[in-house]
C-alpha positions as semicolon CSV with decimal commas, in nm:
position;residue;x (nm);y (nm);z (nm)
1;X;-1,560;-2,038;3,968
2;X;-1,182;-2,086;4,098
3;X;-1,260;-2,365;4,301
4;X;-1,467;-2,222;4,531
5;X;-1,749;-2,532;4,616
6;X;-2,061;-2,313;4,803
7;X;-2,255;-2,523;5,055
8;X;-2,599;-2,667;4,946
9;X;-2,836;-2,376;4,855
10;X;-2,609;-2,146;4,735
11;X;-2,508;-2,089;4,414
12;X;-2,159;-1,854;4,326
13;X;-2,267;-1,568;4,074
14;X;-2,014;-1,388;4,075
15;X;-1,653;-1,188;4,299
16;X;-1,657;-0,816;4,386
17;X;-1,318;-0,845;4,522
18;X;-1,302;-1,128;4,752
19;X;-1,668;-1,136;4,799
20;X;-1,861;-1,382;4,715
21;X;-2,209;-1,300;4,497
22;X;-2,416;-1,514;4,590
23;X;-2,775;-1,604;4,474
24;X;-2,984;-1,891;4,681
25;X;-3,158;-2,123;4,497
26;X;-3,439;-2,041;4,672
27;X;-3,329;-1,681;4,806
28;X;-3,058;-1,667;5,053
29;X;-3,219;-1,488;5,373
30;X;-3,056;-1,295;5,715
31;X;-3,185;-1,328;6,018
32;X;-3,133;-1,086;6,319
33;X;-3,322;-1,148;6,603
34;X;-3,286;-0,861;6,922
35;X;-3,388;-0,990;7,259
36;X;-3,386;-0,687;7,511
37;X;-3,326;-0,714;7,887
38;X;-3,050;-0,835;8,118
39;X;-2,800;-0,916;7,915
40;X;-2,607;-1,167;8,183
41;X;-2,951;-1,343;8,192
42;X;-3,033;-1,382;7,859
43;X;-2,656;-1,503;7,827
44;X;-2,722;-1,780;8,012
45;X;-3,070;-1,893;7,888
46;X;-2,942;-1,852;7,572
47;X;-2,650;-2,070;7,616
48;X;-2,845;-2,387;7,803
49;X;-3,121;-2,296;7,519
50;X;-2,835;-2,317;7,276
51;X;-2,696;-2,664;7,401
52;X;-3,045;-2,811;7,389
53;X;-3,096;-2,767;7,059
54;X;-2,763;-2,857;6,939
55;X;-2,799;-3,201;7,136
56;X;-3,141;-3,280;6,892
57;X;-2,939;-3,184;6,576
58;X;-2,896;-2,859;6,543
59;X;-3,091;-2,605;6,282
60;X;-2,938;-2,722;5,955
61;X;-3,203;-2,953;5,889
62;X;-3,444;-2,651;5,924
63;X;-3,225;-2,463;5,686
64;X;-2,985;-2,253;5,870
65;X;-2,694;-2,243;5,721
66;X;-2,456;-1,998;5,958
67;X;-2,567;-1,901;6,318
68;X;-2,364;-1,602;6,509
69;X;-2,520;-1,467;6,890
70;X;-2,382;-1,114;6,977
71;X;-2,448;-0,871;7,263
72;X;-2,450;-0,492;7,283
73;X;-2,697;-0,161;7,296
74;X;-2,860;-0,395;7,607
75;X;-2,959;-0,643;7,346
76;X;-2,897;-1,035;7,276
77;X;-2,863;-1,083;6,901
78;X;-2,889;-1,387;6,743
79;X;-2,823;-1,348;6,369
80;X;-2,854;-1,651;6,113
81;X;-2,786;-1,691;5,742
82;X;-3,059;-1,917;5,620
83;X;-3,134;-2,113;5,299
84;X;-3,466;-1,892;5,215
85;X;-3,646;-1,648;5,401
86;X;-4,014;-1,926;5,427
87;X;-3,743;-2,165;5,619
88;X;-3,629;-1,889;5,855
89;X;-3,988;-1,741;5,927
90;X;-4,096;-2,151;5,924
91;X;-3,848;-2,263;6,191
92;X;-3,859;-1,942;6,416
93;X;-4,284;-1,932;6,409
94;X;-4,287;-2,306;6,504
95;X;-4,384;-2,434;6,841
96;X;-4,122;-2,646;6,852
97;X;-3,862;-2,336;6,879
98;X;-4,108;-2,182;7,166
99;X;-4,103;-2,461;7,354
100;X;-3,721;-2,547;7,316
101;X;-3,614;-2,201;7,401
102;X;-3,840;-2,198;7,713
103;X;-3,725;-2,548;7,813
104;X;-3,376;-2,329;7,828
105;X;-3,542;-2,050;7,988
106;X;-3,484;-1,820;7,688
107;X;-3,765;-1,545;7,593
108;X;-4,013;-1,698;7,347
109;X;-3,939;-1,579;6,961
110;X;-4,242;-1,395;6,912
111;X;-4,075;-1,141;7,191
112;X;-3,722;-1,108;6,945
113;X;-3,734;-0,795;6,727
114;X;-3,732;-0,957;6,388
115;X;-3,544;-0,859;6,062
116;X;-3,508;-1,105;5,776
117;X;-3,301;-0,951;5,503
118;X;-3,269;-1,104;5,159
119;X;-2,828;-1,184;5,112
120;X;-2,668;-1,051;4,871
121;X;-2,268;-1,148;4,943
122;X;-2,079;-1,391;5,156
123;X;-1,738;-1,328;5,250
124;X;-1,565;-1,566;5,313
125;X;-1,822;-1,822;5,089
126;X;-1,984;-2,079;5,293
């Protein structure tokens, strides 16, 4: 597929333009995740909250794949491509989320707005 090498768990099936098709072997998922309140606040939870869980590995080895946070509308987003949708609802139902988010004084996930999408394109592939 002219070179282009996807990362583990997702297979190239296909260009629409410079899109990338892609098709997880598992189904690709998208996560969005809206935290209301102060946005200032939840910047900074989200950031020690953030650091915290980057210094015990990251979420890769749950199966995130891409991870984006974005604020507007009075809303934190955090917004994750993720290997299949069980690994996303998995990792953000788990205790172990709650309880490293609060250690960062973030809101708890069960308070997020949840939408898990299932991906249908990549651009640019991962």
């Amino acid at each position: 597929m002219s070179g282009l090498e996807p990362s583990a768990g997702l297979a190239v099936i296909g260009r629409v333009g410079r899109a990338v098709l892609a098709k997880e072997r598992g189904m690709s998922a998208l996560l969005i995740a809206r935290f209301d309140g102060d946005i200032e606040e939840l910047k900074r939870s989200y950031d020690r909250a953030h650091a915290l869980i980057m210094s015990r590995g990251g979420a890769t080895s749950f199966g995130e794949l891409r991870h984006h946070c974005a604020v507007g509308d009075g809303a934190l987003y955090i917004v994750g491509v993720w290997d299949s949708e069980e690994h996303a609802r998995s990792r953000w139902s788990s205790d172990e989320l709650e309880k490293v988010l609060a250690e960062g004084g973030f809101p708890p996930p069960k308070s997020a707005d949840l939408t898990i999408l299932e991906l249908h394109a990549i651009e640019p592939p991962l």
